[in-house]
PATOR-812364 format. One line per 5 residues: number of its first residue (from 1); for each residue x, y, z of C-alpha. Coordinates in nm, 3 decimals, padded with zeros to 5 digits. Example, Ala and Ser with C-alpha at 12.3 -4.5 7.8 and 13.67 -1.06 7.14 Angstrom:
BEGIN
1	01.230:-00.450:00.780 | 01.367:-00.106:00.714
//
This chain:
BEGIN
1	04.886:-08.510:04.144 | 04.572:-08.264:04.154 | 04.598:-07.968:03.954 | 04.335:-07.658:04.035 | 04.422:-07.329:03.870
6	04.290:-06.957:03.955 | 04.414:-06.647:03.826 | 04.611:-06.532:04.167 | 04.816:-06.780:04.407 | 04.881:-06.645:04.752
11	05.058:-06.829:05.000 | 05.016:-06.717:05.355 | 04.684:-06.653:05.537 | 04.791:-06.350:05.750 | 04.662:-06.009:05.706
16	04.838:-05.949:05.378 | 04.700:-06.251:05.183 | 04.391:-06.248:05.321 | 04.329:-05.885:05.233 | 04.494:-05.894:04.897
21	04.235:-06.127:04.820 | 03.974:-05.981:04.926 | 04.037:-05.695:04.783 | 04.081:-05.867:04.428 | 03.746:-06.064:04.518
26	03.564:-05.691:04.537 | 03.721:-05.643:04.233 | 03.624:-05.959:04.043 | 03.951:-06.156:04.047 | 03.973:-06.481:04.141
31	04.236:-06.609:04.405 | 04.353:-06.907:04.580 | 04.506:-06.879:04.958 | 04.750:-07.144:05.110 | 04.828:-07.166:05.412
36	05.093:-07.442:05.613 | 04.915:-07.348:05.978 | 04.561:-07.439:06.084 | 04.292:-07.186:06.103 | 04.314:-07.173:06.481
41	04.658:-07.103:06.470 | 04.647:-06.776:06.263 | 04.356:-06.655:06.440 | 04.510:-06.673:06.743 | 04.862:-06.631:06.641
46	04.933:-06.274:06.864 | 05.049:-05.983:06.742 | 05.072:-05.614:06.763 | 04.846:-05.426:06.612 | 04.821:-05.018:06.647
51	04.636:-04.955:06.299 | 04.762:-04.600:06.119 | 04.451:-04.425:06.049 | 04.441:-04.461:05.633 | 04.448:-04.877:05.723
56	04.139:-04.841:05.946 | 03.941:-04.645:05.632 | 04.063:-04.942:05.442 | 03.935:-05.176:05.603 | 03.612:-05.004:05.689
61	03.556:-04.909:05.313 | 03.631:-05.287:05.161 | 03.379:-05.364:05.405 | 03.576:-05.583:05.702 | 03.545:-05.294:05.962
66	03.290:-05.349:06.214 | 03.376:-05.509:06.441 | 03.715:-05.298:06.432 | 03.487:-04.987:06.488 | 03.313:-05.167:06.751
71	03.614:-05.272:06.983 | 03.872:-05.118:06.875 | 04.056:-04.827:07.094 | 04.099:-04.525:06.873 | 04.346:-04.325:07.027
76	04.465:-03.966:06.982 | 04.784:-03.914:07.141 | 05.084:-04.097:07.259 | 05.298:-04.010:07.598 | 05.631:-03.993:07.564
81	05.809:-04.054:07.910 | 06.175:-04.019:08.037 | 06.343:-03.823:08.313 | 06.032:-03.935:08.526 | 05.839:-03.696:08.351
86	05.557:-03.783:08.130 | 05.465:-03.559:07.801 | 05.176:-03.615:07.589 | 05.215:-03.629:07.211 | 04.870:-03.496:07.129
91	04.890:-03.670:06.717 | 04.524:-03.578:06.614 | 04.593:-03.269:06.675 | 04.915:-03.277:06.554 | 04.803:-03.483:06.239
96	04.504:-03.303:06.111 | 04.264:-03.520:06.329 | 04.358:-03.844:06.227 | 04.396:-04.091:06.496 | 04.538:-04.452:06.547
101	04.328:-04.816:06.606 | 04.450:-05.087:06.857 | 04.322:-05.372:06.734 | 04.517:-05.673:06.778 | 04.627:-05.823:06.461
106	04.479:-06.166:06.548 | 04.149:-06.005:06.545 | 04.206:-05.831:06.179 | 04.284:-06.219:06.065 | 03.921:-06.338:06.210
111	03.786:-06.040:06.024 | 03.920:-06.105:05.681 | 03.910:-06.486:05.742 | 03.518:-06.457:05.797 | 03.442:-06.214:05.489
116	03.676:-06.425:05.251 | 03.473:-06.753:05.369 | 03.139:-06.599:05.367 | 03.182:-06.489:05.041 | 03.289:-06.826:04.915
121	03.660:-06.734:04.902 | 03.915:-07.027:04.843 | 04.159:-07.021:05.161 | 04.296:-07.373:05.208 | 04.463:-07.415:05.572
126	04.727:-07.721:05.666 | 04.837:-07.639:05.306 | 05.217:-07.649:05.263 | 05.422:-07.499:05.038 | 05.653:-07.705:04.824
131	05.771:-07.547:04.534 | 05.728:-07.199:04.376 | 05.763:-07.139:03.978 | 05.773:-06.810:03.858 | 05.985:-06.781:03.605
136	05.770:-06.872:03.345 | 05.695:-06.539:03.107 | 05.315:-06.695:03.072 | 05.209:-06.862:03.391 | 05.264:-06.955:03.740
141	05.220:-07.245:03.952 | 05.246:-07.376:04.338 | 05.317:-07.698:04.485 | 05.165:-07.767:04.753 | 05.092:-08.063:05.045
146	04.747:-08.113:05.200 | 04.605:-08.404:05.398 | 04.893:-08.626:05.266 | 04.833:-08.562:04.907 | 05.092:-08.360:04.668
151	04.843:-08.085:04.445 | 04.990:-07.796:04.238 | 04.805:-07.445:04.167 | 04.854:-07.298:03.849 | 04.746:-06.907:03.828
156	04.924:-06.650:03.629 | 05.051:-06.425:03.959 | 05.182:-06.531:04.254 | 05.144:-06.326:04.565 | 05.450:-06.421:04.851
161	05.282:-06.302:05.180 | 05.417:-06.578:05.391 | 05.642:-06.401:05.655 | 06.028:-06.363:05.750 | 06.026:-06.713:05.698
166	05.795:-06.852:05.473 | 05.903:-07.043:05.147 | 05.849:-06.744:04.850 | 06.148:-06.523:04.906 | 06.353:-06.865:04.939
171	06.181:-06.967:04.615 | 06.386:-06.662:04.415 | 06.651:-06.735:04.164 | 07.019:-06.667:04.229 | 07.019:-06.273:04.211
176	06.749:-06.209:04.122 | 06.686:-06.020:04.517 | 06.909:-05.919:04.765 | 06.838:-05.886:05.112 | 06.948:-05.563:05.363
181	06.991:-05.706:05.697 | 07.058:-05.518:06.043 | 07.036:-05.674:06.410 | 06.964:-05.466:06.657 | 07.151:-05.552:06.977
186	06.886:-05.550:07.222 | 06.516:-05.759:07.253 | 06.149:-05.721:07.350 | 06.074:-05.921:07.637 | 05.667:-05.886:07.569
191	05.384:-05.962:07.808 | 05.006:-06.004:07.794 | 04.828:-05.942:08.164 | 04.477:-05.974:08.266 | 04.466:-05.659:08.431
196	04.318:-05.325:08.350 | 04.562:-05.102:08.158 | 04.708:-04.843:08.398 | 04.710:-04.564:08.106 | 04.439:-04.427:07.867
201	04.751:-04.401:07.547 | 05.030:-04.594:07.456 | 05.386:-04.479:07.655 | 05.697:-04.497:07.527 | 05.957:-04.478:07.825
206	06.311:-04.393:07.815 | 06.487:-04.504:08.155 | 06.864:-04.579:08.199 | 06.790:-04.929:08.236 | 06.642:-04.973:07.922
211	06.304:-04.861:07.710 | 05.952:-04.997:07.845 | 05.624:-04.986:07.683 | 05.307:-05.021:07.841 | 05.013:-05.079:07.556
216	04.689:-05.261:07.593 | 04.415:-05.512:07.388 | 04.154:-05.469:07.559 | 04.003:-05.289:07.868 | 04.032:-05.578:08.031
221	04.425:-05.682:07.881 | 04.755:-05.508:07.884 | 05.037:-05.588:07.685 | 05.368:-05.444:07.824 | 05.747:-05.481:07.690
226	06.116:-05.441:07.809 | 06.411:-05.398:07.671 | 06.678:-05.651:07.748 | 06.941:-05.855:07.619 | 06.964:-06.047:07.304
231	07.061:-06.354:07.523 | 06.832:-06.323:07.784 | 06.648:-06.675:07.886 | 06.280:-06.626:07.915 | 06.297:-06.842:08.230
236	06.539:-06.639:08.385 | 06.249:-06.358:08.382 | 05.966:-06.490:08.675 | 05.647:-06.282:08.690 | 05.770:-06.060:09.022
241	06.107:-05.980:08.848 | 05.919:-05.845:08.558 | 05.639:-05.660:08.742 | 05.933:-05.518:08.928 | 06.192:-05.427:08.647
246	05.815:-05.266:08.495 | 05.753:-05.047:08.817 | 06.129:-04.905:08.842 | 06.114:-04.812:08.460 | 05.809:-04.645:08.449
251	05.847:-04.444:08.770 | 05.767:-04.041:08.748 | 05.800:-03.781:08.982 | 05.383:-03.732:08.989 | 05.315:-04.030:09.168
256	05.192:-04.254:08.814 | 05.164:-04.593:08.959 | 05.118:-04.916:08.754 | 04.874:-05.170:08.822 | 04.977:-05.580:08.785
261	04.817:-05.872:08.767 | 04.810:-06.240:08.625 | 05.057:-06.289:08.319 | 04.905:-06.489:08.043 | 05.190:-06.500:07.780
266	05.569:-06.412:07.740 | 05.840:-06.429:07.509 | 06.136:-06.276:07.401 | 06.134:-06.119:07.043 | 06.472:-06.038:06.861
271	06.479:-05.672:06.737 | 06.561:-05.687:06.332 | 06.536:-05.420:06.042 | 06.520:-05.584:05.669 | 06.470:-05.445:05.338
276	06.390:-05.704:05.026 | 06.502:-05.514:04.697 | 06.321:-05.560:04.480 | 06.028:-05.730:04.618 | 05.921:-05.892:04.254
281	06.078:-06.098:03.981 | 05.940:-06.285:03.729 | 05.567:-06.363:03.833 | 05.627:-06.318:04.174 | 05.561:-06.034:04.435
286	05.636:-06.021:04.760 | 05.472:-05.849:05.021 | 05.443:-05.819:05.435 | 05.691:-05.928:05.629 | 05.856:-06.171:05.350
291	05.972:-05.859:05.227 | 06.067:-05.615:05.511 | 06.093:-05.611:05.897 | 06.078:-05.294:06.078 | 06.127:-05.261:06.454
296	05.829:-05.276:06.636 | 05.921:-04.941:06.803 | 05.750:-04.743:06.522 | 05.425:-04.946:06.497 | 05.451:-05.005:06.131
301	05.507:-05.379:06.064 | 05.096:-05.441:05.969 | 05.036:-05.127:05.828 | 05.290:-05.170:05.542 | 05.188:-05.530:05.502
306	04.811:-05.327:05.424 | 05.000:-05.051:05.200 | 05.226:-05.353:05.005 | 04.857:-05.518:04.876 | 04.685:-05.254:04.851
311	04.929:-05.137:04.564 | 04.953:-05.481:04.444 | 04.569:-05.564:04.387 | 04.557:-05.203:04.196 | 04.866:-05.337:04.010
316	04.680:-05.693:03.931 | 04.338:-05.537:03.888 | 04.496:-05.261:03.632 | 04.668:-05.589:03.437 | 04.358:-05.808:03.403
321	04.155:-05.539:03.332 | 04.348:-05.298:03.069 | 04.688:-05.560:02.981 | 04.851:-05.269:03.147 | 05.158:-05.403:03.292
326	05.350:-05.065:03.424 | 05.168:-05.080:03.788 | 05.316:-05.464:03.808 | 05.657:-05.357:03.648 | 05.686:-05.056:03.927
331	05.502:-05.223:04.244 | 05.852:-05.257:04.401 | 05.961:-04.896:04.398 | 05.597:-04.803:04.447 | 05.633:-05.034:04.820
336	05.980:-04.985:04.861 | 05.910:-04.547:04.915 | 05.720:-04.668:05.211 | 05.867:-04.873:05.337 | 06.232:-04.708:05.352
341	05.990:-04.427:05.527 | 05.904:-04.676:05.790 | 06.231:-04.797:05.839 | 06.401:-04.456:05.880 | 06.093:-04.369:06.148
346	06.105:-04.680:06.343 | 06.488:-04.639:06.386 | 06.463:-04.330:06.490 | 06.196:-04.425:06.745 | 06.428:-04.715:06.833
351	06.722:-04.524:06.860 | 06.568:-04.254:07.095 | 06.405:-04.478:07.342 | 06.669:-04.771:07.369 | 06.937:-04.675:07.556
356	07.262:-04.898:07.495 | 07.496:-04.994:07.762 | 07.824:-04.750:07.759 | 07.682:-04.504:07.528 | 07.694:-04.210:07.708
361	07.709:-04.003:07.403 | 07.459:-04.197:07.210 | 07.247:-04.154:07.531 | 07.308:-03.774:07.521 | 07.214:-03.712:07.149
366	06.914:-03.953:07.245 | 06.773:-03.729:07.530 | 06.825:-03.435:07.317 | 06.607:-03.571:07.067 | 06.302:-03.647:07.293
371	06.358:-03.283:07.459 | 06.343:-03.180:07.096 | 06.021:-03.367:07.008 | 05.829:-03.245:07.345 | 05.901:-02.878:07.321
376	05.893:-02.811:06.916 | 05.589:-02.822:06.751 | 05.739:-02.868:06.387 | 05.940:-03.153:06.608 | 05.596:-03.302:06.736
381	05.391:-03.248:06.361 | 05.704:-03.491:06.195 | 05.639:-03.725:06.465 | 05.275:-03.729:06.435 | 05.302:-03.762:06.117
386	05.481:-04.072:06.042 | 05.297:-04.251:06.350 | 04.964:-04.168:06.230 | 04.922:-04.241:05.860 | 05.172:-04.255:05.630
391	04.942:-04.313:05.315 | 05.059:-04.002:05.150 | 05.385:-04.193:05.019
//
């Protein structure tokens, strides 16, 4: 069995692990990246990807931010609609002039995956994960499977960014974590079209039969989402009944109409909120989505996979550096702030736009609270605020 040791293991080559080690790499730490998938997968591998405005200065100041600036779609507002009625959340002006970035997550992968590469970075793809040891108080290691041989990779941190359900958090001894679960009882039925999008800013729409959202990737692409069951069947959903269900949803009283055309991609996508505490033990930190979900209602999912490593290369940077070990003793309740935050904001979002069948009261104290946000400004600024850039915590 092949043995290869660096001083950081990370498993998972999504945005987390490839940024946290690129950011040690500016730093002068050495890492290793595994990853189970192929590199085509992950780069095309879809996913949201509305960018608060303290990740875009990120990524533009570790030097992985051109091509972000380039074709990216920097919006300043969101339009909140219900009642047929559409009001503009105005969030740069709301939010001291910071703005938000679509740019599809896929696209932040290529990024990272071309500076880690370029700069000689170790990120080994089809690799997959067989063992985890942390425990030790002096070293770490991973077993892993590549090209039908068994290898191990000893460093002295490991770095879990391998998703809801990658191997790391599985890896943790008997109570040593504890997971916070909560199912929302409703889905995403998501869409990508090759058609123009019909709106300049994101919309988040409140209708009795459930919430739509009509986003975008492109000029060219438009990525749209409905609410519906937790048991719906995907094939139960043909283009026209979606198109349709879109159109009655989105209707206003101004005439706002909404343009269709060829679906490239759907899927259904369970709604779940889930908290990892903590999101260490022994020589092992979690961070992205193996540590939290968040519904996507509040936009938050990559940004706090950005804020986890961000704290944790300043954590591993301070330790190699000084044999400081407080930032890597406290990088859980320094992550965990956040990301509480996020999870309070995207269930209020959630909560607001989703109506539930029955719940006329829920319903009420739901349209109260979007009448609220649309006509107080210390209402709108909270908003704005948590959608924008919640670096501050």
């Amino acid at each position: 069995m092949a043995t290869t040791k660096t001083q950081v293991g990370i498993v998972g080559a999504g945005p987390a692990g490839l940024l946290l080690s690129h950011l040690l790499h500016l730093e002068g730490v050495g890492s290793v990246v595994l990853e189970s998938r192929s590199r085509d997968y992950v780069e095309h591998r879809v996913r949201a990807g509305v960018l608060e405005h303290g990740v875009t200065e990120l990524l533009a100041d570790c030097g992985v931010g051109a091509r972000m600036r380039a074709e990216g779609l920097v919006h300043h507002g969101i339009e909140l609609r219900f009642d047929r009625t559409r009001h503009r959340m105005p969030l740069s002006d709301l939010a001291g002039g910071r703005a938000i970035t679509v740019y599809g997550q896929q696209e932040v992968v290529k990024d990272l995956i071309a500076a880690r590469l370029e700069a000689g970075g170790a990120v080994h793809f089809g690799a997959e994960c067989t063992g985890i040891d942390g425990s030790s108080p002096s070293s770490a290691s991973i077993a892993y499977r590549t090209d039908g041989r068994d290898e191990v990779l000893e460093c002295d941190m490991i770095a879990g960014c391998d998703g809801f359900h990658g191997v790391t958090r599985s890896a943790a001894p008997p109570g040593a974590i504890a997971a916070l679960e909560h199912t929302h009882p409703f889905a995403w039925l998501g869409i990508l079209a090759s058609v123009a999008p019909s709106t300049d800013e994101l919309i988040y729409c409140r209708h009795e039969r459930g919430f739509a959202m009509h986003s975008m990737r492109s000029h060219e692409v438009s990525r749209l989402y409905l609410q519906v069951g937790p048991e719906e069947d995907i094939e139960q959903w043909p283009d026209d009944r979606i198109w349709e269900e879109l159109a009655t949803r989105f209707v206003t009283d101004d005439g706002w109409s909404l343009a269709s055309g060829p679906v490239t991609e759907k899927g259904i996508t369970a709604m779940k909120s889930f908290v990892v505490e903590p999101m260490q033990w022994g020589r092992v930190f979690l961070a992205g989505d193996s540590a939290h979900i968040v519904p996507p209602t509040g936009a938050k999912g990559m940004n706090l996979a950005v804020a986890d490593v961000r704290a944790l290369a300043a954590a591993l940077v301070s330790w190699y550096r000084t044999g400081d070990e407080s930032l890597l003793a406290s990088y859980s309740a320094t992550c965990l702030r956040r990301v509480w935050r996020a999870q309070e904001f995207s269930t209020y979002m959630t909560t607001m736009l989703h109506p539930l069948p029955g719940d006329d009261f829920g319903a009420g104290l739901a349209l109260s609270r979007l009448r609220y946000a649309v006509s107080s400004r210390a209402a709108a600024e909270s908003l704005a605020e948590n959608y924008v850039d919640l670096s501050s915590l």
